[in-house]
C-alpha positions as CSV (number, residue, x, y, z in Angstrom):
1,X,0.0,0.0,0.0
2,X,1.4,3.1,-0.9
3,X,2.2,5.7,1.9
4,X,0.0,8.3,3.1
5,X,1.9,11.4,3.3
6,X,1.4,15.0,4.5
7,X,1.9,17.5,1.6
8,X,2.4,20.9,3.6
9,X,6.4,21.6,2.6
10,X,8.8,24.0,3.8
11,X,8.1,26.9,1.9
12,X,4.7,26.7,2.9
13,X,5.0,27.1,6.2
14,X,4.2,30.4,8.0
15,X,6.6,33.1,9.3
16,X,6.0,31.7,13.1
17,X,4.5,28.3,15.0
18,X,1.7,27.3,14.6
19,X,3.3,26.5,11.2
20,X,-0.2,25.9,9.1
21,X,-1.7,29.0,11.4
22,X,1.0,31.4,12.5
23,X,-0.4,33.6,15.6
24,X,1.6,36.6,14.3
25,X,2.9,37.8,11.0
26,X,6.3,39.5,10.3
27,X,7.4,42.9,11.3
28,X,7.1,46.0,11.0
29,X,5.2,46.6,13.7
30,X,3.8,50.2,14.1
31,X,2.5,52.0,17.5
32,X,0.5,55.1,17.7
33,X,-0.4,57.4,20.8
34,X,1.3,55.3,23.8
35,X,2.5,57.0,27.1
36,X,5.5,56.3,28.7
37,X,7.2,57.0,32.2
38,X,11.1,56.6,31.9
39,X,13.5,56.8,34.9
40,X,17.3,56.4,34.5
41,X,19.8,56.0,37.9
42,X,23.0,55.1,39.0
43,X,23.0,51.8,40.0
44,X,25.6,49.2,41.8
45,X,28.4,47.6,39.8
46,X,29.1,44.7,41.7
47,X,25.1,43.8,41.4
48,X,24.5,44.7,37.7
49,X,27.6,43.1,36.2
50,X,26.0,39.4,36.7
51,X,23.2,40.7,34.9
52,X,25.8,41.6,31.3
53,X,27.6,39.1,29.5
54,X,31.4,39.3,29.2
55,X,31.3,41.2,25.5
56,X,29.6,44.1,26.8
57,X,31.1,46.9,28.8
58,X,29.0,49.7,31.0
59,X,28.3,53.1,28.9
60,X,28.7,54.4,32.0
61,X,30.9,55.0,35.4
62,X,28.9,53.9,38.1
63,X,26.9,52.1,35.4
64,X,23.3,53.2,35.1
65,X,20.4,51.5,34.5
66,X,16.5,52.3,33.5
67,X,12.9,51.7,33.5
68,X,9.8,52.5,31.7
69,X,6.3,51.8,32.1
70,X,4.1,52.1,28.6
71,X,0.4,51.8,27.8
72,X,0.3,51.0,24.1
73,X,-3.4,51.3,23.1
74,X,-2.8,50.5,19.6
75,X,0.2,47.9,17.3
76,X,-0.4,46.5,14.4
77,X,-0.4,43.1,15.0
78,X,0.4,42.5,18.4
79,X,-2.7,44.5,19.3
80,X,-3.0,46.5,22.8
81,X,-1.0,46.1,25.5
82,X,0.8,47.2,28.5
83,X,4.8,46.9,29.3
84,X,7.6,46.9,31.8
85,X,10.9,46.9,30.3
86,X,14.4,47.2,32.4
87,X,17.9,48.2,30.4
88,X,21.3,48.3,30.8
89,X,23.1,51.4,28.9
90,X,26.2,49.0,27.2
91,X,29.0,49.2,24.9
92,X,29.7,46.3,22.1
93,X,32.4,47.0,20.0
94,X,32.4,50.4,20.8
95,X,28.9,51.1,20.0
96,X,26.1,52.1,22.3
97,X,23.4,49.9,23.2
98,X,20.2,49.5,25.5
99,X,20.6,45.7,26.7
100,X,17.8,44.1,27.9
101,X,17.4,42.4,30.7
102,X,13.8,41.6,31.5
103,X,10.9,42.9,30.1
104,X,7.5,42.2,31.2
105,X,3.7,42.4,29.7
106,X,0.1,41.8,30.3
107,X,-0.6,39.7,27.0
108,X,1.5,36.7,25.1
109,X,1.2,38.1,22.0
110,X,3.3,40.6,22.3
111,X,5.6,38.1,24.4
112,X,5.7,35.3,21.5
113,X,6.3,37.9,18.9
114,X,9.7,39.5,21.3
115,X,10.5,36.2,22.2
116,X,10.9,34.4,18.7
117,X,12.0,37.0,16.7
118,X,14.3,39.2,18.7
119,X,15.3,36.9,21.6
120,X,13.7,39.8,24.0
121,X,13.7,38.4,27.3
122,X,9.7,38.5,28.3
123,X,7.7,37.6,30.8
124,X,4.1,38.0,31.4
125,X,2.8,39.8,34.8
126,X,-0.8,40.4,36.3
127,X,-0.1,44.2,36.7
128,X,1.5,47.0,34.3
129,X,-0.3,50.4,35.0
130,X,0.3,53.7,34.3
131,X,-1.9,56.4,36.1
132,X,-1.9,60.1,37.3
133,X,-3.0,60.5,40.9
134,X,-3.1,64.0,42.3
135,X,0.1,66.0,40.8
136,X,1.9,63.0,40.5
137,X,2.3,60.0,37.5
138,X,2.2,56.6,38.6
139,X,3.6,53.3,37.2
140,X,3.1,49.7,39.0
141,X,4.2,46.6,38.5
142,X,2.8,43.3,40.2
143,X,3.7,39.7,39.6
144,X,1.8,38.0,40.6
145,X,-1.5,40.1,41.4
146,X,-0.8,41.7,44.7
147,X,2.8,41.6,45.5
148,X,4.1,45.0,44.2
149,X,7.6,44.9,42.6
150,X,7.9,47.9,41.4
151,X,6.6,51.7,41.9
152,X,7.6,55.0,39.9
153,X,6.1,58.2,41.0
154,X,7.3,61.6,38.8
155,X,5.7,64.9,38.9
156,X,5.8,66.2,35.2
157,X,7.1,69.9,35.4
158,X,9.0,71.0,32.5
159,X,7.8,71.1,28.8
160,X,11.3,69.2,27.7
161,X,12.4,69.6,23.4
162,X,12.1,66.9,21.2
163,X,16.3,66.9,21.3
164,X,15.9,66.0,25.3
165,X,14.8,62.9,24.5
166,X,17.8,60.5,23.1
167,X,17.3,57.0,22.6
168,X,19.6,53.8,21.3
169,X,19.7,50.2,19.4
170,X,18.5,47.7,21.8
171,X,20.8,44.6,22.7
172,X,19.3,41.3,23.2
173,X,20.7,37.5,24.4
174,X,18.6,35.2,21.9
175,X,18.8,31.9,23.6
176,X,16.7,29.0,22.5
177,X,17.6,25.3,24.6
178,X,18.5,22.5,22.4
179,X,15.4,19.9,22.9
180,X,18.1,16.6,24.0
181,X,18.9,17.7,27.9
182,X,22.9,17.9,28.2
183,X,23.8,19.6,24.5
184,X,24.8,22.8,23.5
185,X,21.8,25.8,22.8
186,X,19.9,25.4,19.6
187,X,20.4,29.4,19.4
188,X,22.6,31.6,21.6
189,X,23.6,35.1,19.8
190,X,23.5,38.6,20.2
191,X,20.9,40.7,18.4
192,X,20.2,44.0,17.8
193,X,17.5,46.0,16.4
194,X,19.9,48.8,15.0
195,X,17.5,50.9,13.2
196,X,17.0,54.3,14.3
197,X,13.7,54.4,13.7
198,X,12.8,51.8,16.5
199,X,13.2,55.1,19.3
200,X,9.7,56.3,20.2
201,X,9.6,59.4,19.2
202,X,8.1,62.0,21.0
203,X,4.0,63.5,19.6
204,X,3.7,66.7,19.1
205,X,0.8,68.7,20.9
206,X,-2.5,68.9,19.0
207,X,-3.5,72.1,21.4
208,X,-2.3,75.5,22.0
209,X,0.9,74.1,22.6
210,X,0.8,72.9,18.8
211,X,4.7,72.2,17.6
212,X,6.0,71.2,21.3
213,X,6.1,67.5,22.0
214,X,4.8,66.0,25.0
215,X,7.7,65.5,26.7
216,X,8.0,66.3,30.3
217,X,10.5,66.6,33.0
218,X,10.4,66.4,36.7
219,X,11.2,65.2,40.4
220,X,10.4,61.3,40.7
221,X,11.4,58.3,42.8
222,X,11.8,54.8,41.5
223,X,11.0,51.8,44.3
224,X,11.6,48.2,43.5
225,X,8.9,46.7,46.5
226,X,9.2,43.4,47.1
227,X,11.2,41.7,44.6
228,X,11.0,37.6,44.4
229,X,13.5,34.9,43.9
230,X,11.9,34.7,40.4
231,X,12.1,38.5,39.8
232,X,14.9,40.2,41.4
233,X,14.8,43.5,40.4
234,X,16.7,45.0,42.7
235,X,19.8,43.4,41.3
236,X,20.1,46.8,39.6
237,X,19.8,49.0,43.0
238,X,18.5,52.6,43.0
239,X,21.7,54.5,44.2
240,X,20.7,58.5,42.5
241,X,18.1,59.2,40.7
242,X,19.3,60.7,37.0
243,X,16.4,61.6,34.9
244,X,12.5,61.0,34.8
245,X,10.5,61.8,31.7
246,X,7.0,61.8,31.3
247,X,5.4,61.4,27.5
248,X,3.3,60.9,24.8
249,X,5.4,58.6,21.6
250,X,4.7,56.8,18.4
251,X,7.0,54.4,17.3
252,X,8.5,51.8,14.6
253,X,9.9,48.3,15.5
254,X,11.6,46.5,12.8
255,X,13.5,43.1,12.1
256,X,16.6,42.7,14.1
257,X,20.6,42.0,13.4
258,X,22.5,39.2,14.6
259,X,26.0,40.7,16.0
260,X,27.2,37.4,17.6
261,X,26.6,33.8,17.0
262,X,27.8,31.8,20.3
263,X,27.3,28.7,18.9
């Protein structure tokens, strides 16, 4: 009897798994509208240097690190969603870099799209909220529900320029396990996603102040809670507050670069 086989071939198959019914398509991805709380500190050396592979040096001395909290209510394709990300300022070959090293959201789309693209080191948590109470901006971070792992509080004072606000390539560790226990990684590189245009980019006002972006300055304080054995943020240690920004973006987020295959 002759053999029954499947006919689906390789170039067939879809950008992502599910291979017959890929849950996302390829990038671009474009977001519109999203606001953003950003704080940058000094933080510990001795602490943060577990967190960065050996290639990479500190753009800084003391090295710094930073957070933002985002409210994307509208991607193409990854749909709405909220975020957490944490970064490492870095040098690679003499080039700056943001390097990742956790980000967090509310939804897995957005986490299976980072994940098997870019390598971007996601997780998903119950709570990501950005929200003004009183004279302050507030962003919150929970995982799980109810145990508080992060809080940033800014008061937005200044109406900064569109030049205030200076952004880099991100820096990610792609690493996928090999499926036989005791082998090497499948994937283990560095990518990047080097194109400019990935920086959110400051809106402009639609108001009286029409041809200022929103874009705002201020006095802020950056607390990392209660931090768990499976998310130790305060391996990057708030020693001086540097800068806190409050604003309004749109942004472009394209394929990546590989820098450095490690196996």
């Amino acid at each position: 009897m002759a053999e029954l086989r499947g006919k689906l071939k390789v170039r067939d198959f879809g950008y992502t798994m599910p291979i017959q019914d890929p849950i996302i398509g390829p990038p671009p991805y474009l977001y519109r509208g999203f606001e953003a709380i950003y704080m940058e500190w000094e933080t510990d050396y001795e602490s943060a240097s577990q967190l960065l592979p050996e290639d990479l040096v500190f753009a800084y001395d003391p090295p710094h690190a930073f957070i933002m909290f985002i409210k994307y209510p509208f991607s193409s394709t990854l749909g709405i969603y909220d975020e957490f990300v944490l970064y490492i300022p870095v040098l690679f070959e003499n080039k700056r870099y943001d390097y990742a090293d956790v980000l967090y959201v509310g939804t897995e789309i957005p986490l299976i799209a980072g994940r098997e693209i870019w390598g971007i080191p996601k997780k998903i948590a119950d709570v990501i909220e950005i929200k003004f109470v009183r004279e302050e901006v507030m962003g919150y971070l929970e995982r799980p529900a109810g145990n508080r792992l992060c809080t940033a509080a800014m008061q937005p004072e200044t109406n900064l320029k569109k030049e205030d606000w200076v952004c880099n390539p991100v820096l990610f560790m792609k690493l996928i396990p090999h499926p036989t226990l005791g082998q090497k990684p499948e994937v283990c590189e560095l990518v990047a996603i080097p194109d400019f245009e990935v920086a959110p980019v400051p809106m402009l006002g639609l108001d009286k102040m029409a041809g200022k972006v929103e874009l705002w300055g201020g006095k802020g304080s950056l607390v990392f809670d209660a931090p768990t054995a499976m998310d130790p943020l305060n391996r990057v240690p708030v020693k001086k507050i540097v800068r806190c920004i409050y604003g309004t973006f749109t942004m472009y987020l394209p394929d990546g670069k590989v820098l450095k295959k490690y196996v």
